[in-house]
N, C-alpha and C positions, 0 to 999 in steps of 0.2 A: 596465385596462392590457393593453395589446397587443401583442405580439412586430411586429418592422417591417424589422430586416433582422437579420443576425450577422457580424460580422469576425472573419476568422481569419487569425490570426499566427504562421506556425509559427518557434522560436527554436532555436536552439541557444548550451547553456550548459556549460560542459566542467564538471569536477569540478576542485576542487581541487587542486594540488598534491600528489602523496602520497597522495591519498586516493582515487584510482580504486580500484577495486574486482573483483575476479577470483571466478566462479563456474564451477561444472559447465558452465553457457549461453554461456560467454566473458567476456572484459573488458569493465566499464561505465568510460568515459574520458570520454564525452561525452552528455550528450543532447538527442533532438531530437527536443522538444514540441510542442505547439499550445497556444496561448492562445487562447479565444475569448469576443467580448465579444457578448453578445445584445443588441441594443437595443431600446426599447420608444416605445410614444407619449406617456408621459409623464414621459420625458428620464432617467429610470432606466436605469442600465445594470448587467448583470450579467455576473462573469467566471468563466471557468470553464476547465479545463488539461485539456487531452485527453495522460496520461504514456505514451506510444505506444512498443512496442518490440515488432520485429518477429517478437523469437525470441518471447517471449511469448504474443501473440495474434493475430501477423501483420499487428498495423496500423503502418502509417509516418506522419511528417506532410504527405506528401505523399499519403498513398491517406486518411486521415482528413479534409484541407482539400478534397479533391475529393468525397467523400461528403457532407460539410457543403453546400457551395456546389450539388453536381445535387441532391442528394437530401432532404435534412435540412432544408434552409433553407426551400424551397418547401413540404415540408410542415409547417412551425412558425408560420411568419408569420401572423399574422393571429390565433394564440392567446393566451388569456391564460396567461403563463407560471407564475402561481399553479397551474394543473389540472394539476401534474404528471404523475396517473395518466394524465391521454386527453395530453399529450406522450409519455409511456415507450411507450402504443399507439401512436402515429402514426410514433414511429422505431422502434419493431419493424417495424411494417405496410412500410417501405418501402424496409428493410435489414435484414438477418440478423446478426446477431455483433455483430464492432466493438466491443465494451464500453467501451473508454478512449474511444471517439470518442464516443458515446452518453454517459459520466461527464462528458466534459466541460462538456455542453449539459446537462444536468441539474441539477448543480451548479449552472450559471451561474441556472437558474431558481430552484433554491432561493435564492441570493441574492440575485434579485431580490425573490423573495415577501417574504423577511426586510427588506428595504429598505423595500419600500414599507409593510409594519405597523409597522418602526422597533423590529424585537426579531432577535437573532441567532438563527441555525438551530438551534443544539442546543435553543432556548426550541421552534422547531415540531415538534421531533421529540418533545418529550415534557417538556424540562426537564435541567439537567444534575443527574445523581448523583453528580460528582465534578466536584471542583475540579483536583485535577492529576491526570496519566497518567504514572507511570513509565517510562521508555525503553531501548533498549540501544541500541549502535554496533556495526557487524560490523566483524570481522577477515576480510578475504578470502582465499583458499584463493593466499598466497602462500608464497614462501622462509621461512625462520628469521628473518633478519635484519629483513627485512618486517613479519615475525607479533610481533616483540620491539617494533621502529617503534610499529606501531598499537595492540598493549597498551597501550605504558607512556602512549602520549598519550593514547586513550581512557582512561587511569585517571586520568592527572593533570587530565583535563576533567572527573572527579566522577561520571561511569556506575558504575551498581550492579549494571551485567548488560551479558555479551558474548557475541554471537552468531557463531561461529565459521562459516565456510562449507567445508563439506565436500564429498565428490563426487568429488573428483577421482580418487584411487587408494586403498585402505585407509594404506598404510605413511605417508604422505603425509598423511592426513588424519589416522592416530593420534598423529601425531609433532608437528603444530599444535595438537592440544586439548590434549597434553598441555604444552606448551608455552605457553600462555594458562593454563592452569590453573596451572603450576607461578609466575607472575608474575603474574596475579590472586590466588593465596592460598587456603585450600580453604574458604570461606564464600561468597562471589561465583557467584553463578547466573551460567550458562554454557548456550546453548542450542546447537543444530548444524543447519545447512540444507544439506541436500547436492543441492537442486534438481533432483532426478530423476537425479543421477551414479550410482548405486550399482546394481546386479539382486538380485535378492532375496537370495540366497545372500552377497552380498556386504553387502548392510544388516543383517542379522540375525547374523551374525560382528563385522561392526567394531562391532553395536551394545553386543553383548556384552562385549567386549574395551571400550569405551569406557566402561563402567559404574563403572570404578574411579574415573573422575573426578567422580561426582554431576551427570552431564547433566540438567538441565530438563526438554528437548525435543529430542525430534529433527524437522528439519520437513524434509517431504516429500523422505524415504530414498531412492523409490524411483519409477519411471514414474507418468506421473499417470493413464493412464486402464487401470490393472485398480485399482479397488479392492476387489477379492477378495482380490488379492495385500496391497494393504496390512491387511487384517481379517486376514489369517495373519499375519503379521507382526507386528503388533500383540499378538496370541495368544502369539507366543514370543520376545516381548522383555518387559523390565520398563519400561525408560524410555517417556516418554509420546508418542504421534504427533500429527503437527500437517501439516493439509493446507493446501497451495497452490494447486501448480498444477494439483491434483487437483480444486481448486474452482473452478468459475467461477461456475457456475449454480444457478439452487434446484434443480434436476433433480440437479447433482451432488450437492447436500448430501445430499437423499434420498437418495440411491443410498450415498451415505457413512454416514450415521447409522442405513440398513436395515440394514446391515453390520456396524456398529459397528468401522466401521475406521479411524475414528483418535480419539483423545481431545479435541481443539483442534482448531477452523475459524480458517483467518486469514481476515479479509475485509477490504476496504476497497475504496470505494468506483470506484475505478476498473475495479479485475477485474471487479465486478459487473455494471457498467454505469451506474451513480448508487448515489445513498446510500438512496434510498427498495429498490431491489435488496438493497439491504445489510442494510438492517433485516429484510426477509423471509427473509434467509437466516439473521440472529441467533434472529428469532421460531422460527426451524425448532429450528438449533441447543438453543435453550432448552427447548424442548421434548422433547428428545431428552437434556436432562440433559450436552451438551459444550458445555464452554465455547470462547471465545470470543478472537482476540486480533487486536488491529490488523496487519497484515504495510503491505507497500509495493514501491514501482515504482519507489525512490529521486525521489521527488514535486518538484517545485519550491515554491513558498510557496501560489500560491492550490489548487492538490492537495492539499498537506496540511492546509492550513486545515479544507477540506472533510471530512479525515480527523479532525480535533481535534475539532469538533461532533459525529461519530458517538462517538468514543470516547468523550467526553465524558457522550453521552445515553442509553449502554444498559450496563443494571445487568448482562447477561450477558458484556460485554467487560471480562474479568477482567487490567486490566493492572497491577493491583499483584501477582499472581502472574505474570505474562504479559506481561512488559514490554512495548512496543508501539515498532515502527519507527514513527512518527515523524519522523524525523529525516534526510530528504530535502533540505532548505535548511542542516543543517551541514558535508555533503557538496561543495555545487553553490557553483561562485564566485560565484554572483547568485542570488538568490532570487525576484526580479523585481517584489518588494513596497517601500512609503516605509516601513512599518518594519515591522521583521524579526517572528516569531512569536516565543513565548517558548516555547522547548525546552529546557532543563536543555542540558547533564544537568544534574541525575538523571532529573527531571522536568518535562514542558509543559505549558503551558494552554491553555483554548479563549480564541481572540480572544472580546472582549466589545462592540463595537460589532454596526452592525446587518448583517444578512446572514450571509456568512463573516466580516466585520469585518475584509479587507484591502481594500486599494488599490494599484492598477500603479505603478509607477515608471516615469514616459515614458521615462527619461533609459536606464536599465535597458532598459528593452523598445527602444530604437533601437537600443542595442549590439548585444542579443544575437536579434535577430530577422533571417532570413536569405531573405528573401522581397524 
């Protein structure tokens, strides 16, 4: 089997109604993906979602479908998409960074590998060790009235865990968790991401002050690139740290677990750059004794897909402690799949067909694709 050319479709799919979403980075209202289909010589096709956002990692679907088409494409073709190690080499070798553009083509080759032996991915990563994954829904760093809205649906949708997004100002952010906490009930895990909003002086006070509430986690309090700072931090707070955007790379993680500066890696496959990225940076994690928890890029369906196989298949991604975003396609007015993934709440499963075990929706993909 032979890689022979890749279509790329970049889409745009707003967020539901009510359910945009407000962080430290700005408002998520809409996004604008890439789809891409690798195709091969023997009528296989494999798909894969590049979830691009420019505050993130500075990729667009416009600077991601040009790097495919100069770059990417010309060095892929003619491979078998099974060798994903000498693919990960050959889009390093001829682009630097990029990881969502790189996850997406990656993916897609896992899918194909899985198609053509006729077993889903999580069976090549090793096998699943769980059958379902626990989930949360955030509450975004909006008004009261807002923060009461997205409680009481996320509860009456059955989530057993809410992830509050913080950042914004302390007074502000104390006045939300206490206010999900006080309408979630005081048993209900409650996590906090304040996506880089807070300086150190300022995370290490609200985190204190926040302790009244039984926080989980707090995920990435503070800038992502001194992890010194976050290993102090960590040092004089109680609640537990959990990096993001502090992580992208194995290089990060090391630099994180020399430190010992936070207690939880988020990883999923996009930041990483593929899922095969993801596993080496769980293998690190595990060895360094932190665990592990799915995060997200608010995904569309074949992203997360690709995200359900990893959690699915490593014993160190602890999401019944650590619930796992997942939950990208309950978010997005189309998910761009024939049928939908099973997400809870409370809890998802991994598709069980071959590959990632979805399928496009043509009808879906003519709507919301903008090219």
């Amino acid at each position: 089997m032979k890689i022979t050319r890749i279509e790329t479709i970049p889409v745009r799919v707003p967020l539901k109604s009510g359910l945009s979403t407000r962080t430290a980075h700005g408002v998520h209202a809409t996004s604008d993906y890439l789809i891409a289909r690798v195709h091969t010589d023997s009528g296989l096709v494999g798909l894969g979602e590049a979830t691009v956002a420019p505050r993130w990692s500075g990729e667009t679907s416009r600077s991601c479908r040009g790097l495919i088409q100069d770059l990417l494409e010309p060095a892929l073709v003619g491979l078998d998409p099974g060798q994903i190690t000498l693919i990960r080499q050959r889009m390093d070798r001829v682009v630097k960074r990029n990881p969502f553009t790189k996850a997406g083509l990656e993916m897609a080759c896992w899918d194909l590998l899985g198609k053509s032996l006729s077993v889903p991915v999580c069976r090549l990563l090793g096998g699943p060790v769980r059958e379902v994954m626990p989930i949360k829904l955030v509450v975004g760093a909006f008004e009261r009235a807002d923060v009461v809205r997205l409680t009481e649906l996320f509860l009456a949708m059955g989530v057993k865990c809410l992830k509050v997004k913080t950042g914004i100002d302390p007074s502000s952010d104390l006045a939300r968790v206490a206010t999900v906490r006080e309408l979630a009930g005081p048993d209900l895990p409650i996590t906090i991401d304040s996506n880089c909003g807070w300086n150190f002086n300022e995370a290490r006070s609200t985190l204190l002050r926040l302790s009244q509430y039984g926080i989980l986690c707090a995920e990435q309090p503070i800038a992502a690139d001194d992890p010194s700072a976050l290993a102090a931090l960590r040092s004089s707070v109680a609640v537990p740290l959990m990096a993001d955007e502090s992580l992208f790379t194995l290089a990060d993680a090391w630099n994180l677990a020399s430190l010992r500066a936070v207690d939880i890696f988020s990883i999923y496959p996009g930041k990483h750059g593929g899922i095969a990225a993801s596993m080496e940076i769980a293998a690190l994690a595990k060895s360094a004794g932190i665990d592990c928890a799915i995060g997200s890029n608010l995904e569309l369906g074949i992203g997360t897909a690709a995200m359900l196989h990893l959690a699915a298949a490593l014993p160190v991604v602890d999401s019944d402690r650590f619930p796992a975003d997942l939950i990208g396609p309950l978010y997005h007015e189309a998910d761009l799949l024939t049928e939908p993934l099973q997400l809870g709440p409370p809890a998802a499963r991994c598709p069980e067909g071959p590959g990632l075990g979805v399928d496009l929706d043509e009808r879906q993909l003519a709507r919301y694709r903008i090219d």
